[in-house]
Legacy VTK file of the C-alpha trace (Angstrom):
# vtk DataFile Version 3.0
C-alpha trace
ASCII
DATASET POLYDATA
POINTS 84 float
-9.270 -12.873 -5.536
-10.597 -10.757 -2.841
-8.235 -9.388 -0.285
-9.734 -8.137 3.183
-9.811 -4.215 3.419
-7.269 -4.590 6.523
-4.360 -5.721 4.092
-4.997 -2.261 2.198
-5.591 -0.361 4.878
-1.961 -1.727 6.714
-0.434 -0.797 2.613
-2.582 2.415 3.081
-0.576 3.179 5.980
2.602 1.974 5.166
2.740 4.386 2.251
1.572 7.409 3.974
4.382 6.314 7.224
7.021 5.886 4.739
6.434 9.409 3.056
8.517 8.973 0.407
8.178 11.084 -2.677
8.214 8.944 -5.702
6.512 6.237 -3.630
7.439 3.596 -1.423
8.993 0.201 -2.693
7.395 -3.265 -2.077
10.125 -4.709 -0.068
9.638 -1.146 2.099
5.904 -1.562 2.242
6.457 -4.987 3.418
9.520 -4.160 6.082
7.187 -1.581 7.459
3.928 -4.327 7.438
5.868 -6.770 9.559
7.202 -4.469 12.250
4.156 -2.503 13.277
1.828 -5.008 12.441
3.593 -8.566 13.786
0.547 -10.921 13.306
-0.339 -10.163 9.544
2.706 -11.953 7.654
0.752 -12.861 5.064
3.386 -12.093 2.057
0.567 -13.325 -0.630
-2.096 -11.229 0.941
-0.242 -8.158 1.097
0.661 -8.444 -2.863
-2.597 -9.272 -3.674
-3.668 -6.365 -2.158
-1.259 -3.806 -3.956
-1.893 -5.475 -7.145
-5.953 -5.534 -6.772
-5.085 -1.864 -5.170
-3.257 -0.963 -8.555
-5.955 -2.490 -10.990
-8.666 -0.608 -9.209
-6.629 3.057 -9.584
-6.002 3.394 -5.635
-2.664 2.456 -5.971
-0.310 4.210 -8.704
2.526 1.772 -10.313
4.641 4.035 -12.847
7.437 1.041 -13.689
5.123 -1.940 -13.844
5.147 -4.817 -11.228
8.841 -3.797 -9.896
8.196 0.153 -9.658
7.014 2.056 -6.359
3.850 2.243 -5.366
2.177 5.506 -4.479
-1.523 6.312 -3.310
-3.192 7.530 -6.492
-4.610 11.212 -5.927
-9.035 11.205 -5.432
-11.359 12.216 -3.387
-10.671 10.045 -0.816
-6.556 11.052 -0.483
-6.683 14.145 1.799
-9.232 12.377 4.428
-6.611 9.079 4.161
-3.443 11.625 4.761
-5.313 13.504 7.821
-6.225 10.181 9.238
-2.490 9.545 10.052
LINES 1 85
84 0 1 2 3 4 5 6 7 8 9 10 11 12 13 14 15 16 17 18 19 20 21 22 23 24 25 26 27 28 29 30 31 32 33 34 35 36 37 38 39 40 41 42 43 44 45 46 47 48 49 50 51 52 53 54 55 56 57 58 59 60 61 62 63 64 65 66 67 68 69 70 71 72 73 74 75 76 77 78 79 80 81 82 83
């Protein structure tokens, strides 16, 4: 299942917003989601996109399906933290 780049993007930022150091919880993610971003409430979209984010290594999941999410370090993380 594909996921639009916008729901990763919205996790992208959620993450890097929440700036919390062992990484930021799914109910977190989500709280954050649906107050700066009212019309996406998608709650299947938004897990499908951490869990195609986490199978393709740009998410990292240390606990399995409940543990916190954080963005997985590449060369793509410093341009994605100076964007913010």
């Amino acid at each position: 299942m594909n996921t639009p780049k916008v729901y990763r993007e919205m996790v992208d930022n959620a993450i890097i917003a929440l700036r919390e150091r062992d990484g930021s919880s799914r109910q977190a993610i989500k709280r954050y989601i649906f107050a700066n971003y009212p019309s996406n409430q998608n709650i299947s979209k938004i897990n499908s996109a951490i869990k195609e984010g986490v199978s393709s290594g740009h998410y990292i999941q240390r606990m399995g399906p409940s543990g916190r999410i954080k963005l997985a370090r590449g060369e793509n993380f410093m341009t994605r933290l100076i964007k913010m």
